[in-house]
N, C-alpha and C positions, 0 to 999 in steps of 0.2 A: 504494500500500500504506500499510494507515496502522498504527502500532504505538503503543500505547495504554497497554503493560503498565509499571510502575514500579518501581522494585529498593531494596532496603536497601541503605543502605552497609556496605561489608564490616567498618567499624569499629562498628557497632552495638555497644553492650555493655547489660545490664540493670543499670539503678541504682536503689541505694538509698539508706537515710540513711544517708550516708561507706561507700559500698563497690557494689563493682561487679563482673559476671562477663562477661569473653568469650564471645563465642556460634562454637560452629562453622559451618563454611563451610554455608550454604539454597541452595535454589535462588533463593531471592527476590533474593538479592544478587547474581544475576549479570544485569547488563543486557539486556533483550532485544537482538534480532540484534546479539548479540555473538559473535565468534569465541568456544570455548573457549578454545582456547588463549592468549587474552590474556586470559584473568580470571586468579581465584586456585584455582580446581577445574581448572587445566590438569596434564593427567596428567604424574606427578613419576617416578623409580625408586624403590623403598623396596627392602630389603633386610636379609631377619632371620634370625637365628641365634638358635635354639633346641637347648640343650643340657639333658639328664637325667641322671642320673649313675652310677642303679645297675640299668642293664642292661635289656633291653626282650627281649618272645619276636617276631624277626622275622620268624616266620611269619604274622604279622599286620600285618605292616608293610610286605613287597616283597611286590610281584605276581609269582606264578608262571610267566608270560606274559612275552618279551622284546618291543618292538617296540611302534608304537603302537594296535592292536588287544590291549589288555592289560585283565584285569576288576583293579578295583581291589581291595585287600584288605581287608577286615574295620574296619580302623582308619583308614584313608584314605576309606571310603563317602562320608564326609558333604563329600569333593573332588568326587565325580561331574560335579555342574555345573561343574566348571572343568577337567574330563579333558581336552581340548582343548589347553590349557595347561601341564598339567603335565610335569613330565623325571623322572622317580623315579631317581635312581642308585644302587646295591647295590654291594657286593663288595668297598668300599675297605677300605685299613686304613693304618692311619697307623703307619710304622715306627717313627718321634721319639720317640713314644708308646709306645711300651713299655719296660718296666723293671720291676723287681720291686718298687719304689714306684708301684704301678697308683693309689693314690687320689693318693698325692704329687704326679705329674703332669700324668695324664693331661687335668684339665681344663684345664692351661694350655698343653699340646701343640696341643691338638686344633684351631685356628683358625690357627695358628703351623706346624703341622709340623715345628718346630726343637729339638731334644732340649735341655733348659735345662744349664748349667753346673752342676758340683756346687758347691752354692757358699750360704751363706744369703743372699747379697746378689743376687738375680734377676738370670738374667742370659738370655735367650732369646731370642725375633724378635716381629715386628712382627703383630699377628694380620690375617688378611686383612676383619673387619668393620672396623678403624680405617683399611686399606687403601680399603675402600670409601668409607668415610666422608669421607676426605681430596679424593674425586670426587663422591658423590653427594650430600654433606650440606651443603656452601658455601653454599646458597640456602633455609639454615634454623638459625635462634638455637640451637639444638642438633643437631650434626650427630650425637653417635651418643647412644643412651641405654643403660646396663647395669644391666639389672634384672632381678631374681633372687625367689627363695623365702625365698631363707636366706640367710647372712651366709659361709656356705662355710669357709676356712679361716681365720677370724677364730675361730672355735668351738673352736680346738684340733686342727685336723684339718691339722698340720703335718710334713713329714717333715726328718729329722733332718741328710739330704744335700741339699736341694734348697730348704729355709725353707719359710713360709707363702702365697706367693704364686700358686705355679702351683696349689695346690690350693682359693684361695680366688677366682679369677675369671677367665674365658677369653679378655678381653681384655686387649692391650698395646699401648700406642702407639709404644712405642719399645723395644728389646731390655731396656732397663732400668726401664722404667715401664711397671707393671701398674696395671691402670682399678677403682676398686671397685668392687664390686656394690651396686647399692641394693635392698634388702629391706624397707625400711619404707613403705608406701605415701603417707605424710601427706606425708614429708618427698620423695618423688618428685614431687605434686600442687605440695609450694610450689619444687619446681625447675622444672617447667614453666610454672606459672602465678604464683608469688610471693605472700604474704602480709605484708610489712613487711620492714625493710631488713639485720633481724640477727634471729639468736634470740630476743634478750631483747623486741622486737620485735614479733614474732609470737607470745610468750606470752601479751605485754597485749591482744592483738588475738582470740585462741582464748579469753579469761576474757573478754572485753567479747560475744562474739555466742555464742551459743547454733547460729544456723544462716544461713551467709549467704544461702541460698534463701529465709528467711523476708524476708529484708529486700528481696529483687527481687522478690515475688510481685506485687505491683499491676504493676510494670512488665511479668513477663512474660507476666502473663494478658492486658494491651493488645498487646503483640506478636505474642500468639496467633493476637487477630482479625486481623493484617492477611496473615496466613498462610497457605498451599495446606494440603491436606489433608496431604500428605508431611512439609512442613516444619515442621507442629506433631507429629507422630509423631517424629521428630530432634530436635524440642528436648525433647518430653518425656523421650525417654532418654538425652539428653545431661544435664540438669538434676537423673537422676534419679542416674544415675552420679555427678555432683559431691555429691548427698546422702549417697550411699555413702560415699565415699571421708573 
């Protein structure tokens, strides 16, 4: 048997004049006859919580059907291909959770199930995403990430028995430390990818470039050509994404 095929290294980055961008995991960088499982596309657990705040019609959301011969509903359609997969569960309710302070709360109950102290100095349990985190994130420079819409109880949306915390993010690492929400997208792109060493920093570096894509393009258009049909489809909306943001 003869294997012919060549791989990028998984450090590849596109460079420019003084700046450079990581590339997401190709297929090109995984060596032929390789195990997956000894590269870096070897399948991980990932684990996300998604919380909304003011109330959903879930007659669009649970299948009327118990068991796994179930049609999905309305809002869940675009699951189909992964029906196979899916557990849908209905009917909970979170006791901890309630109180006549519903927005005070409930979004800092909900991961926790642990009714908070009355008290402005937070005092509640551990939510089970940091629970997870603590197992499945060890084998990544960020084990959990909390990103949000809105800045939640930083806006004033504080109750008078309970402070600002349980109503501004639904993560806690500790009964007494609550995780903030990141809202701002720029500043979430320079926590996972980094742009200079401080603020001040990354100000001089945001007034020096216009567009770091502009400054990789020769490189990534040569990277293009040494690329499968798939793998330049992935870098083009990977790239196209970082222009976004």
């Amino acid at each position: 048997m003869f294997i012919t095929r060549k791989h990028l290294s998984r450090r590849t980055v596109l460079r420019g004049a003084g700046a450079s961008i990581a590339l997401p995991l190709l297929d090109a960088m995984i060596p032929a006859a390789t195990a997956l499982a000894q590269t870096a596309a070897a399948a991980r657990p990932r684990l996300a919580f998604i919380y909304f705040p003011h109330g959903a019609i879930m007659d669009n959301w649970t299948p009327v059907k118990e068991g796994k011969d179930f049609e999905l509903s309305p809002i869940l359609k675009p699951l189909e291909p992964f029906k196979s997969k899916l557990t849908i569960v209905s009917g909970l309710e979170n006791r901890p959770g309630m109180s006549a302070s519903v927005h005070g709360i409930v979004p800092g109950t909900w991961l926790t199930c642990v009714h908070p102290r009355e008290t402005p100095e937070h005092f509640g349990g551990v939510s089970i995403d940091q629970m997870a985190a603590m197992k499945l994130g060890q084998d990544t420079p960020l084990p959990s990430l909390e990103v949000g819409m809105e800045q939640g109880g930083s806006s004033g949306a504080c109750d008078r028995m309970y402070g600002c915390s349980n109503s501004a993010t639904i993560s806690f690492s500790s009964p007494t430390t609550p995780l903030p929400i990141e809202s701002n997208p720029r500043k979430l792109f320079q926590r996972l990818f980094g742009r200079g060493d401080s603020a001040d920093d990354r100000a001089v570096l945001a007034g020096q470039y216009n567009s770091l894509l502009d400054m990789v393009a020769q490189d990534a258009g040569a990277l293009k050509n040494k690329l499968g049909a798939r793998d330049r489809a992935e870098l083009d909306d990977y790239l196209d994404t970082v222009r976004e943001i």
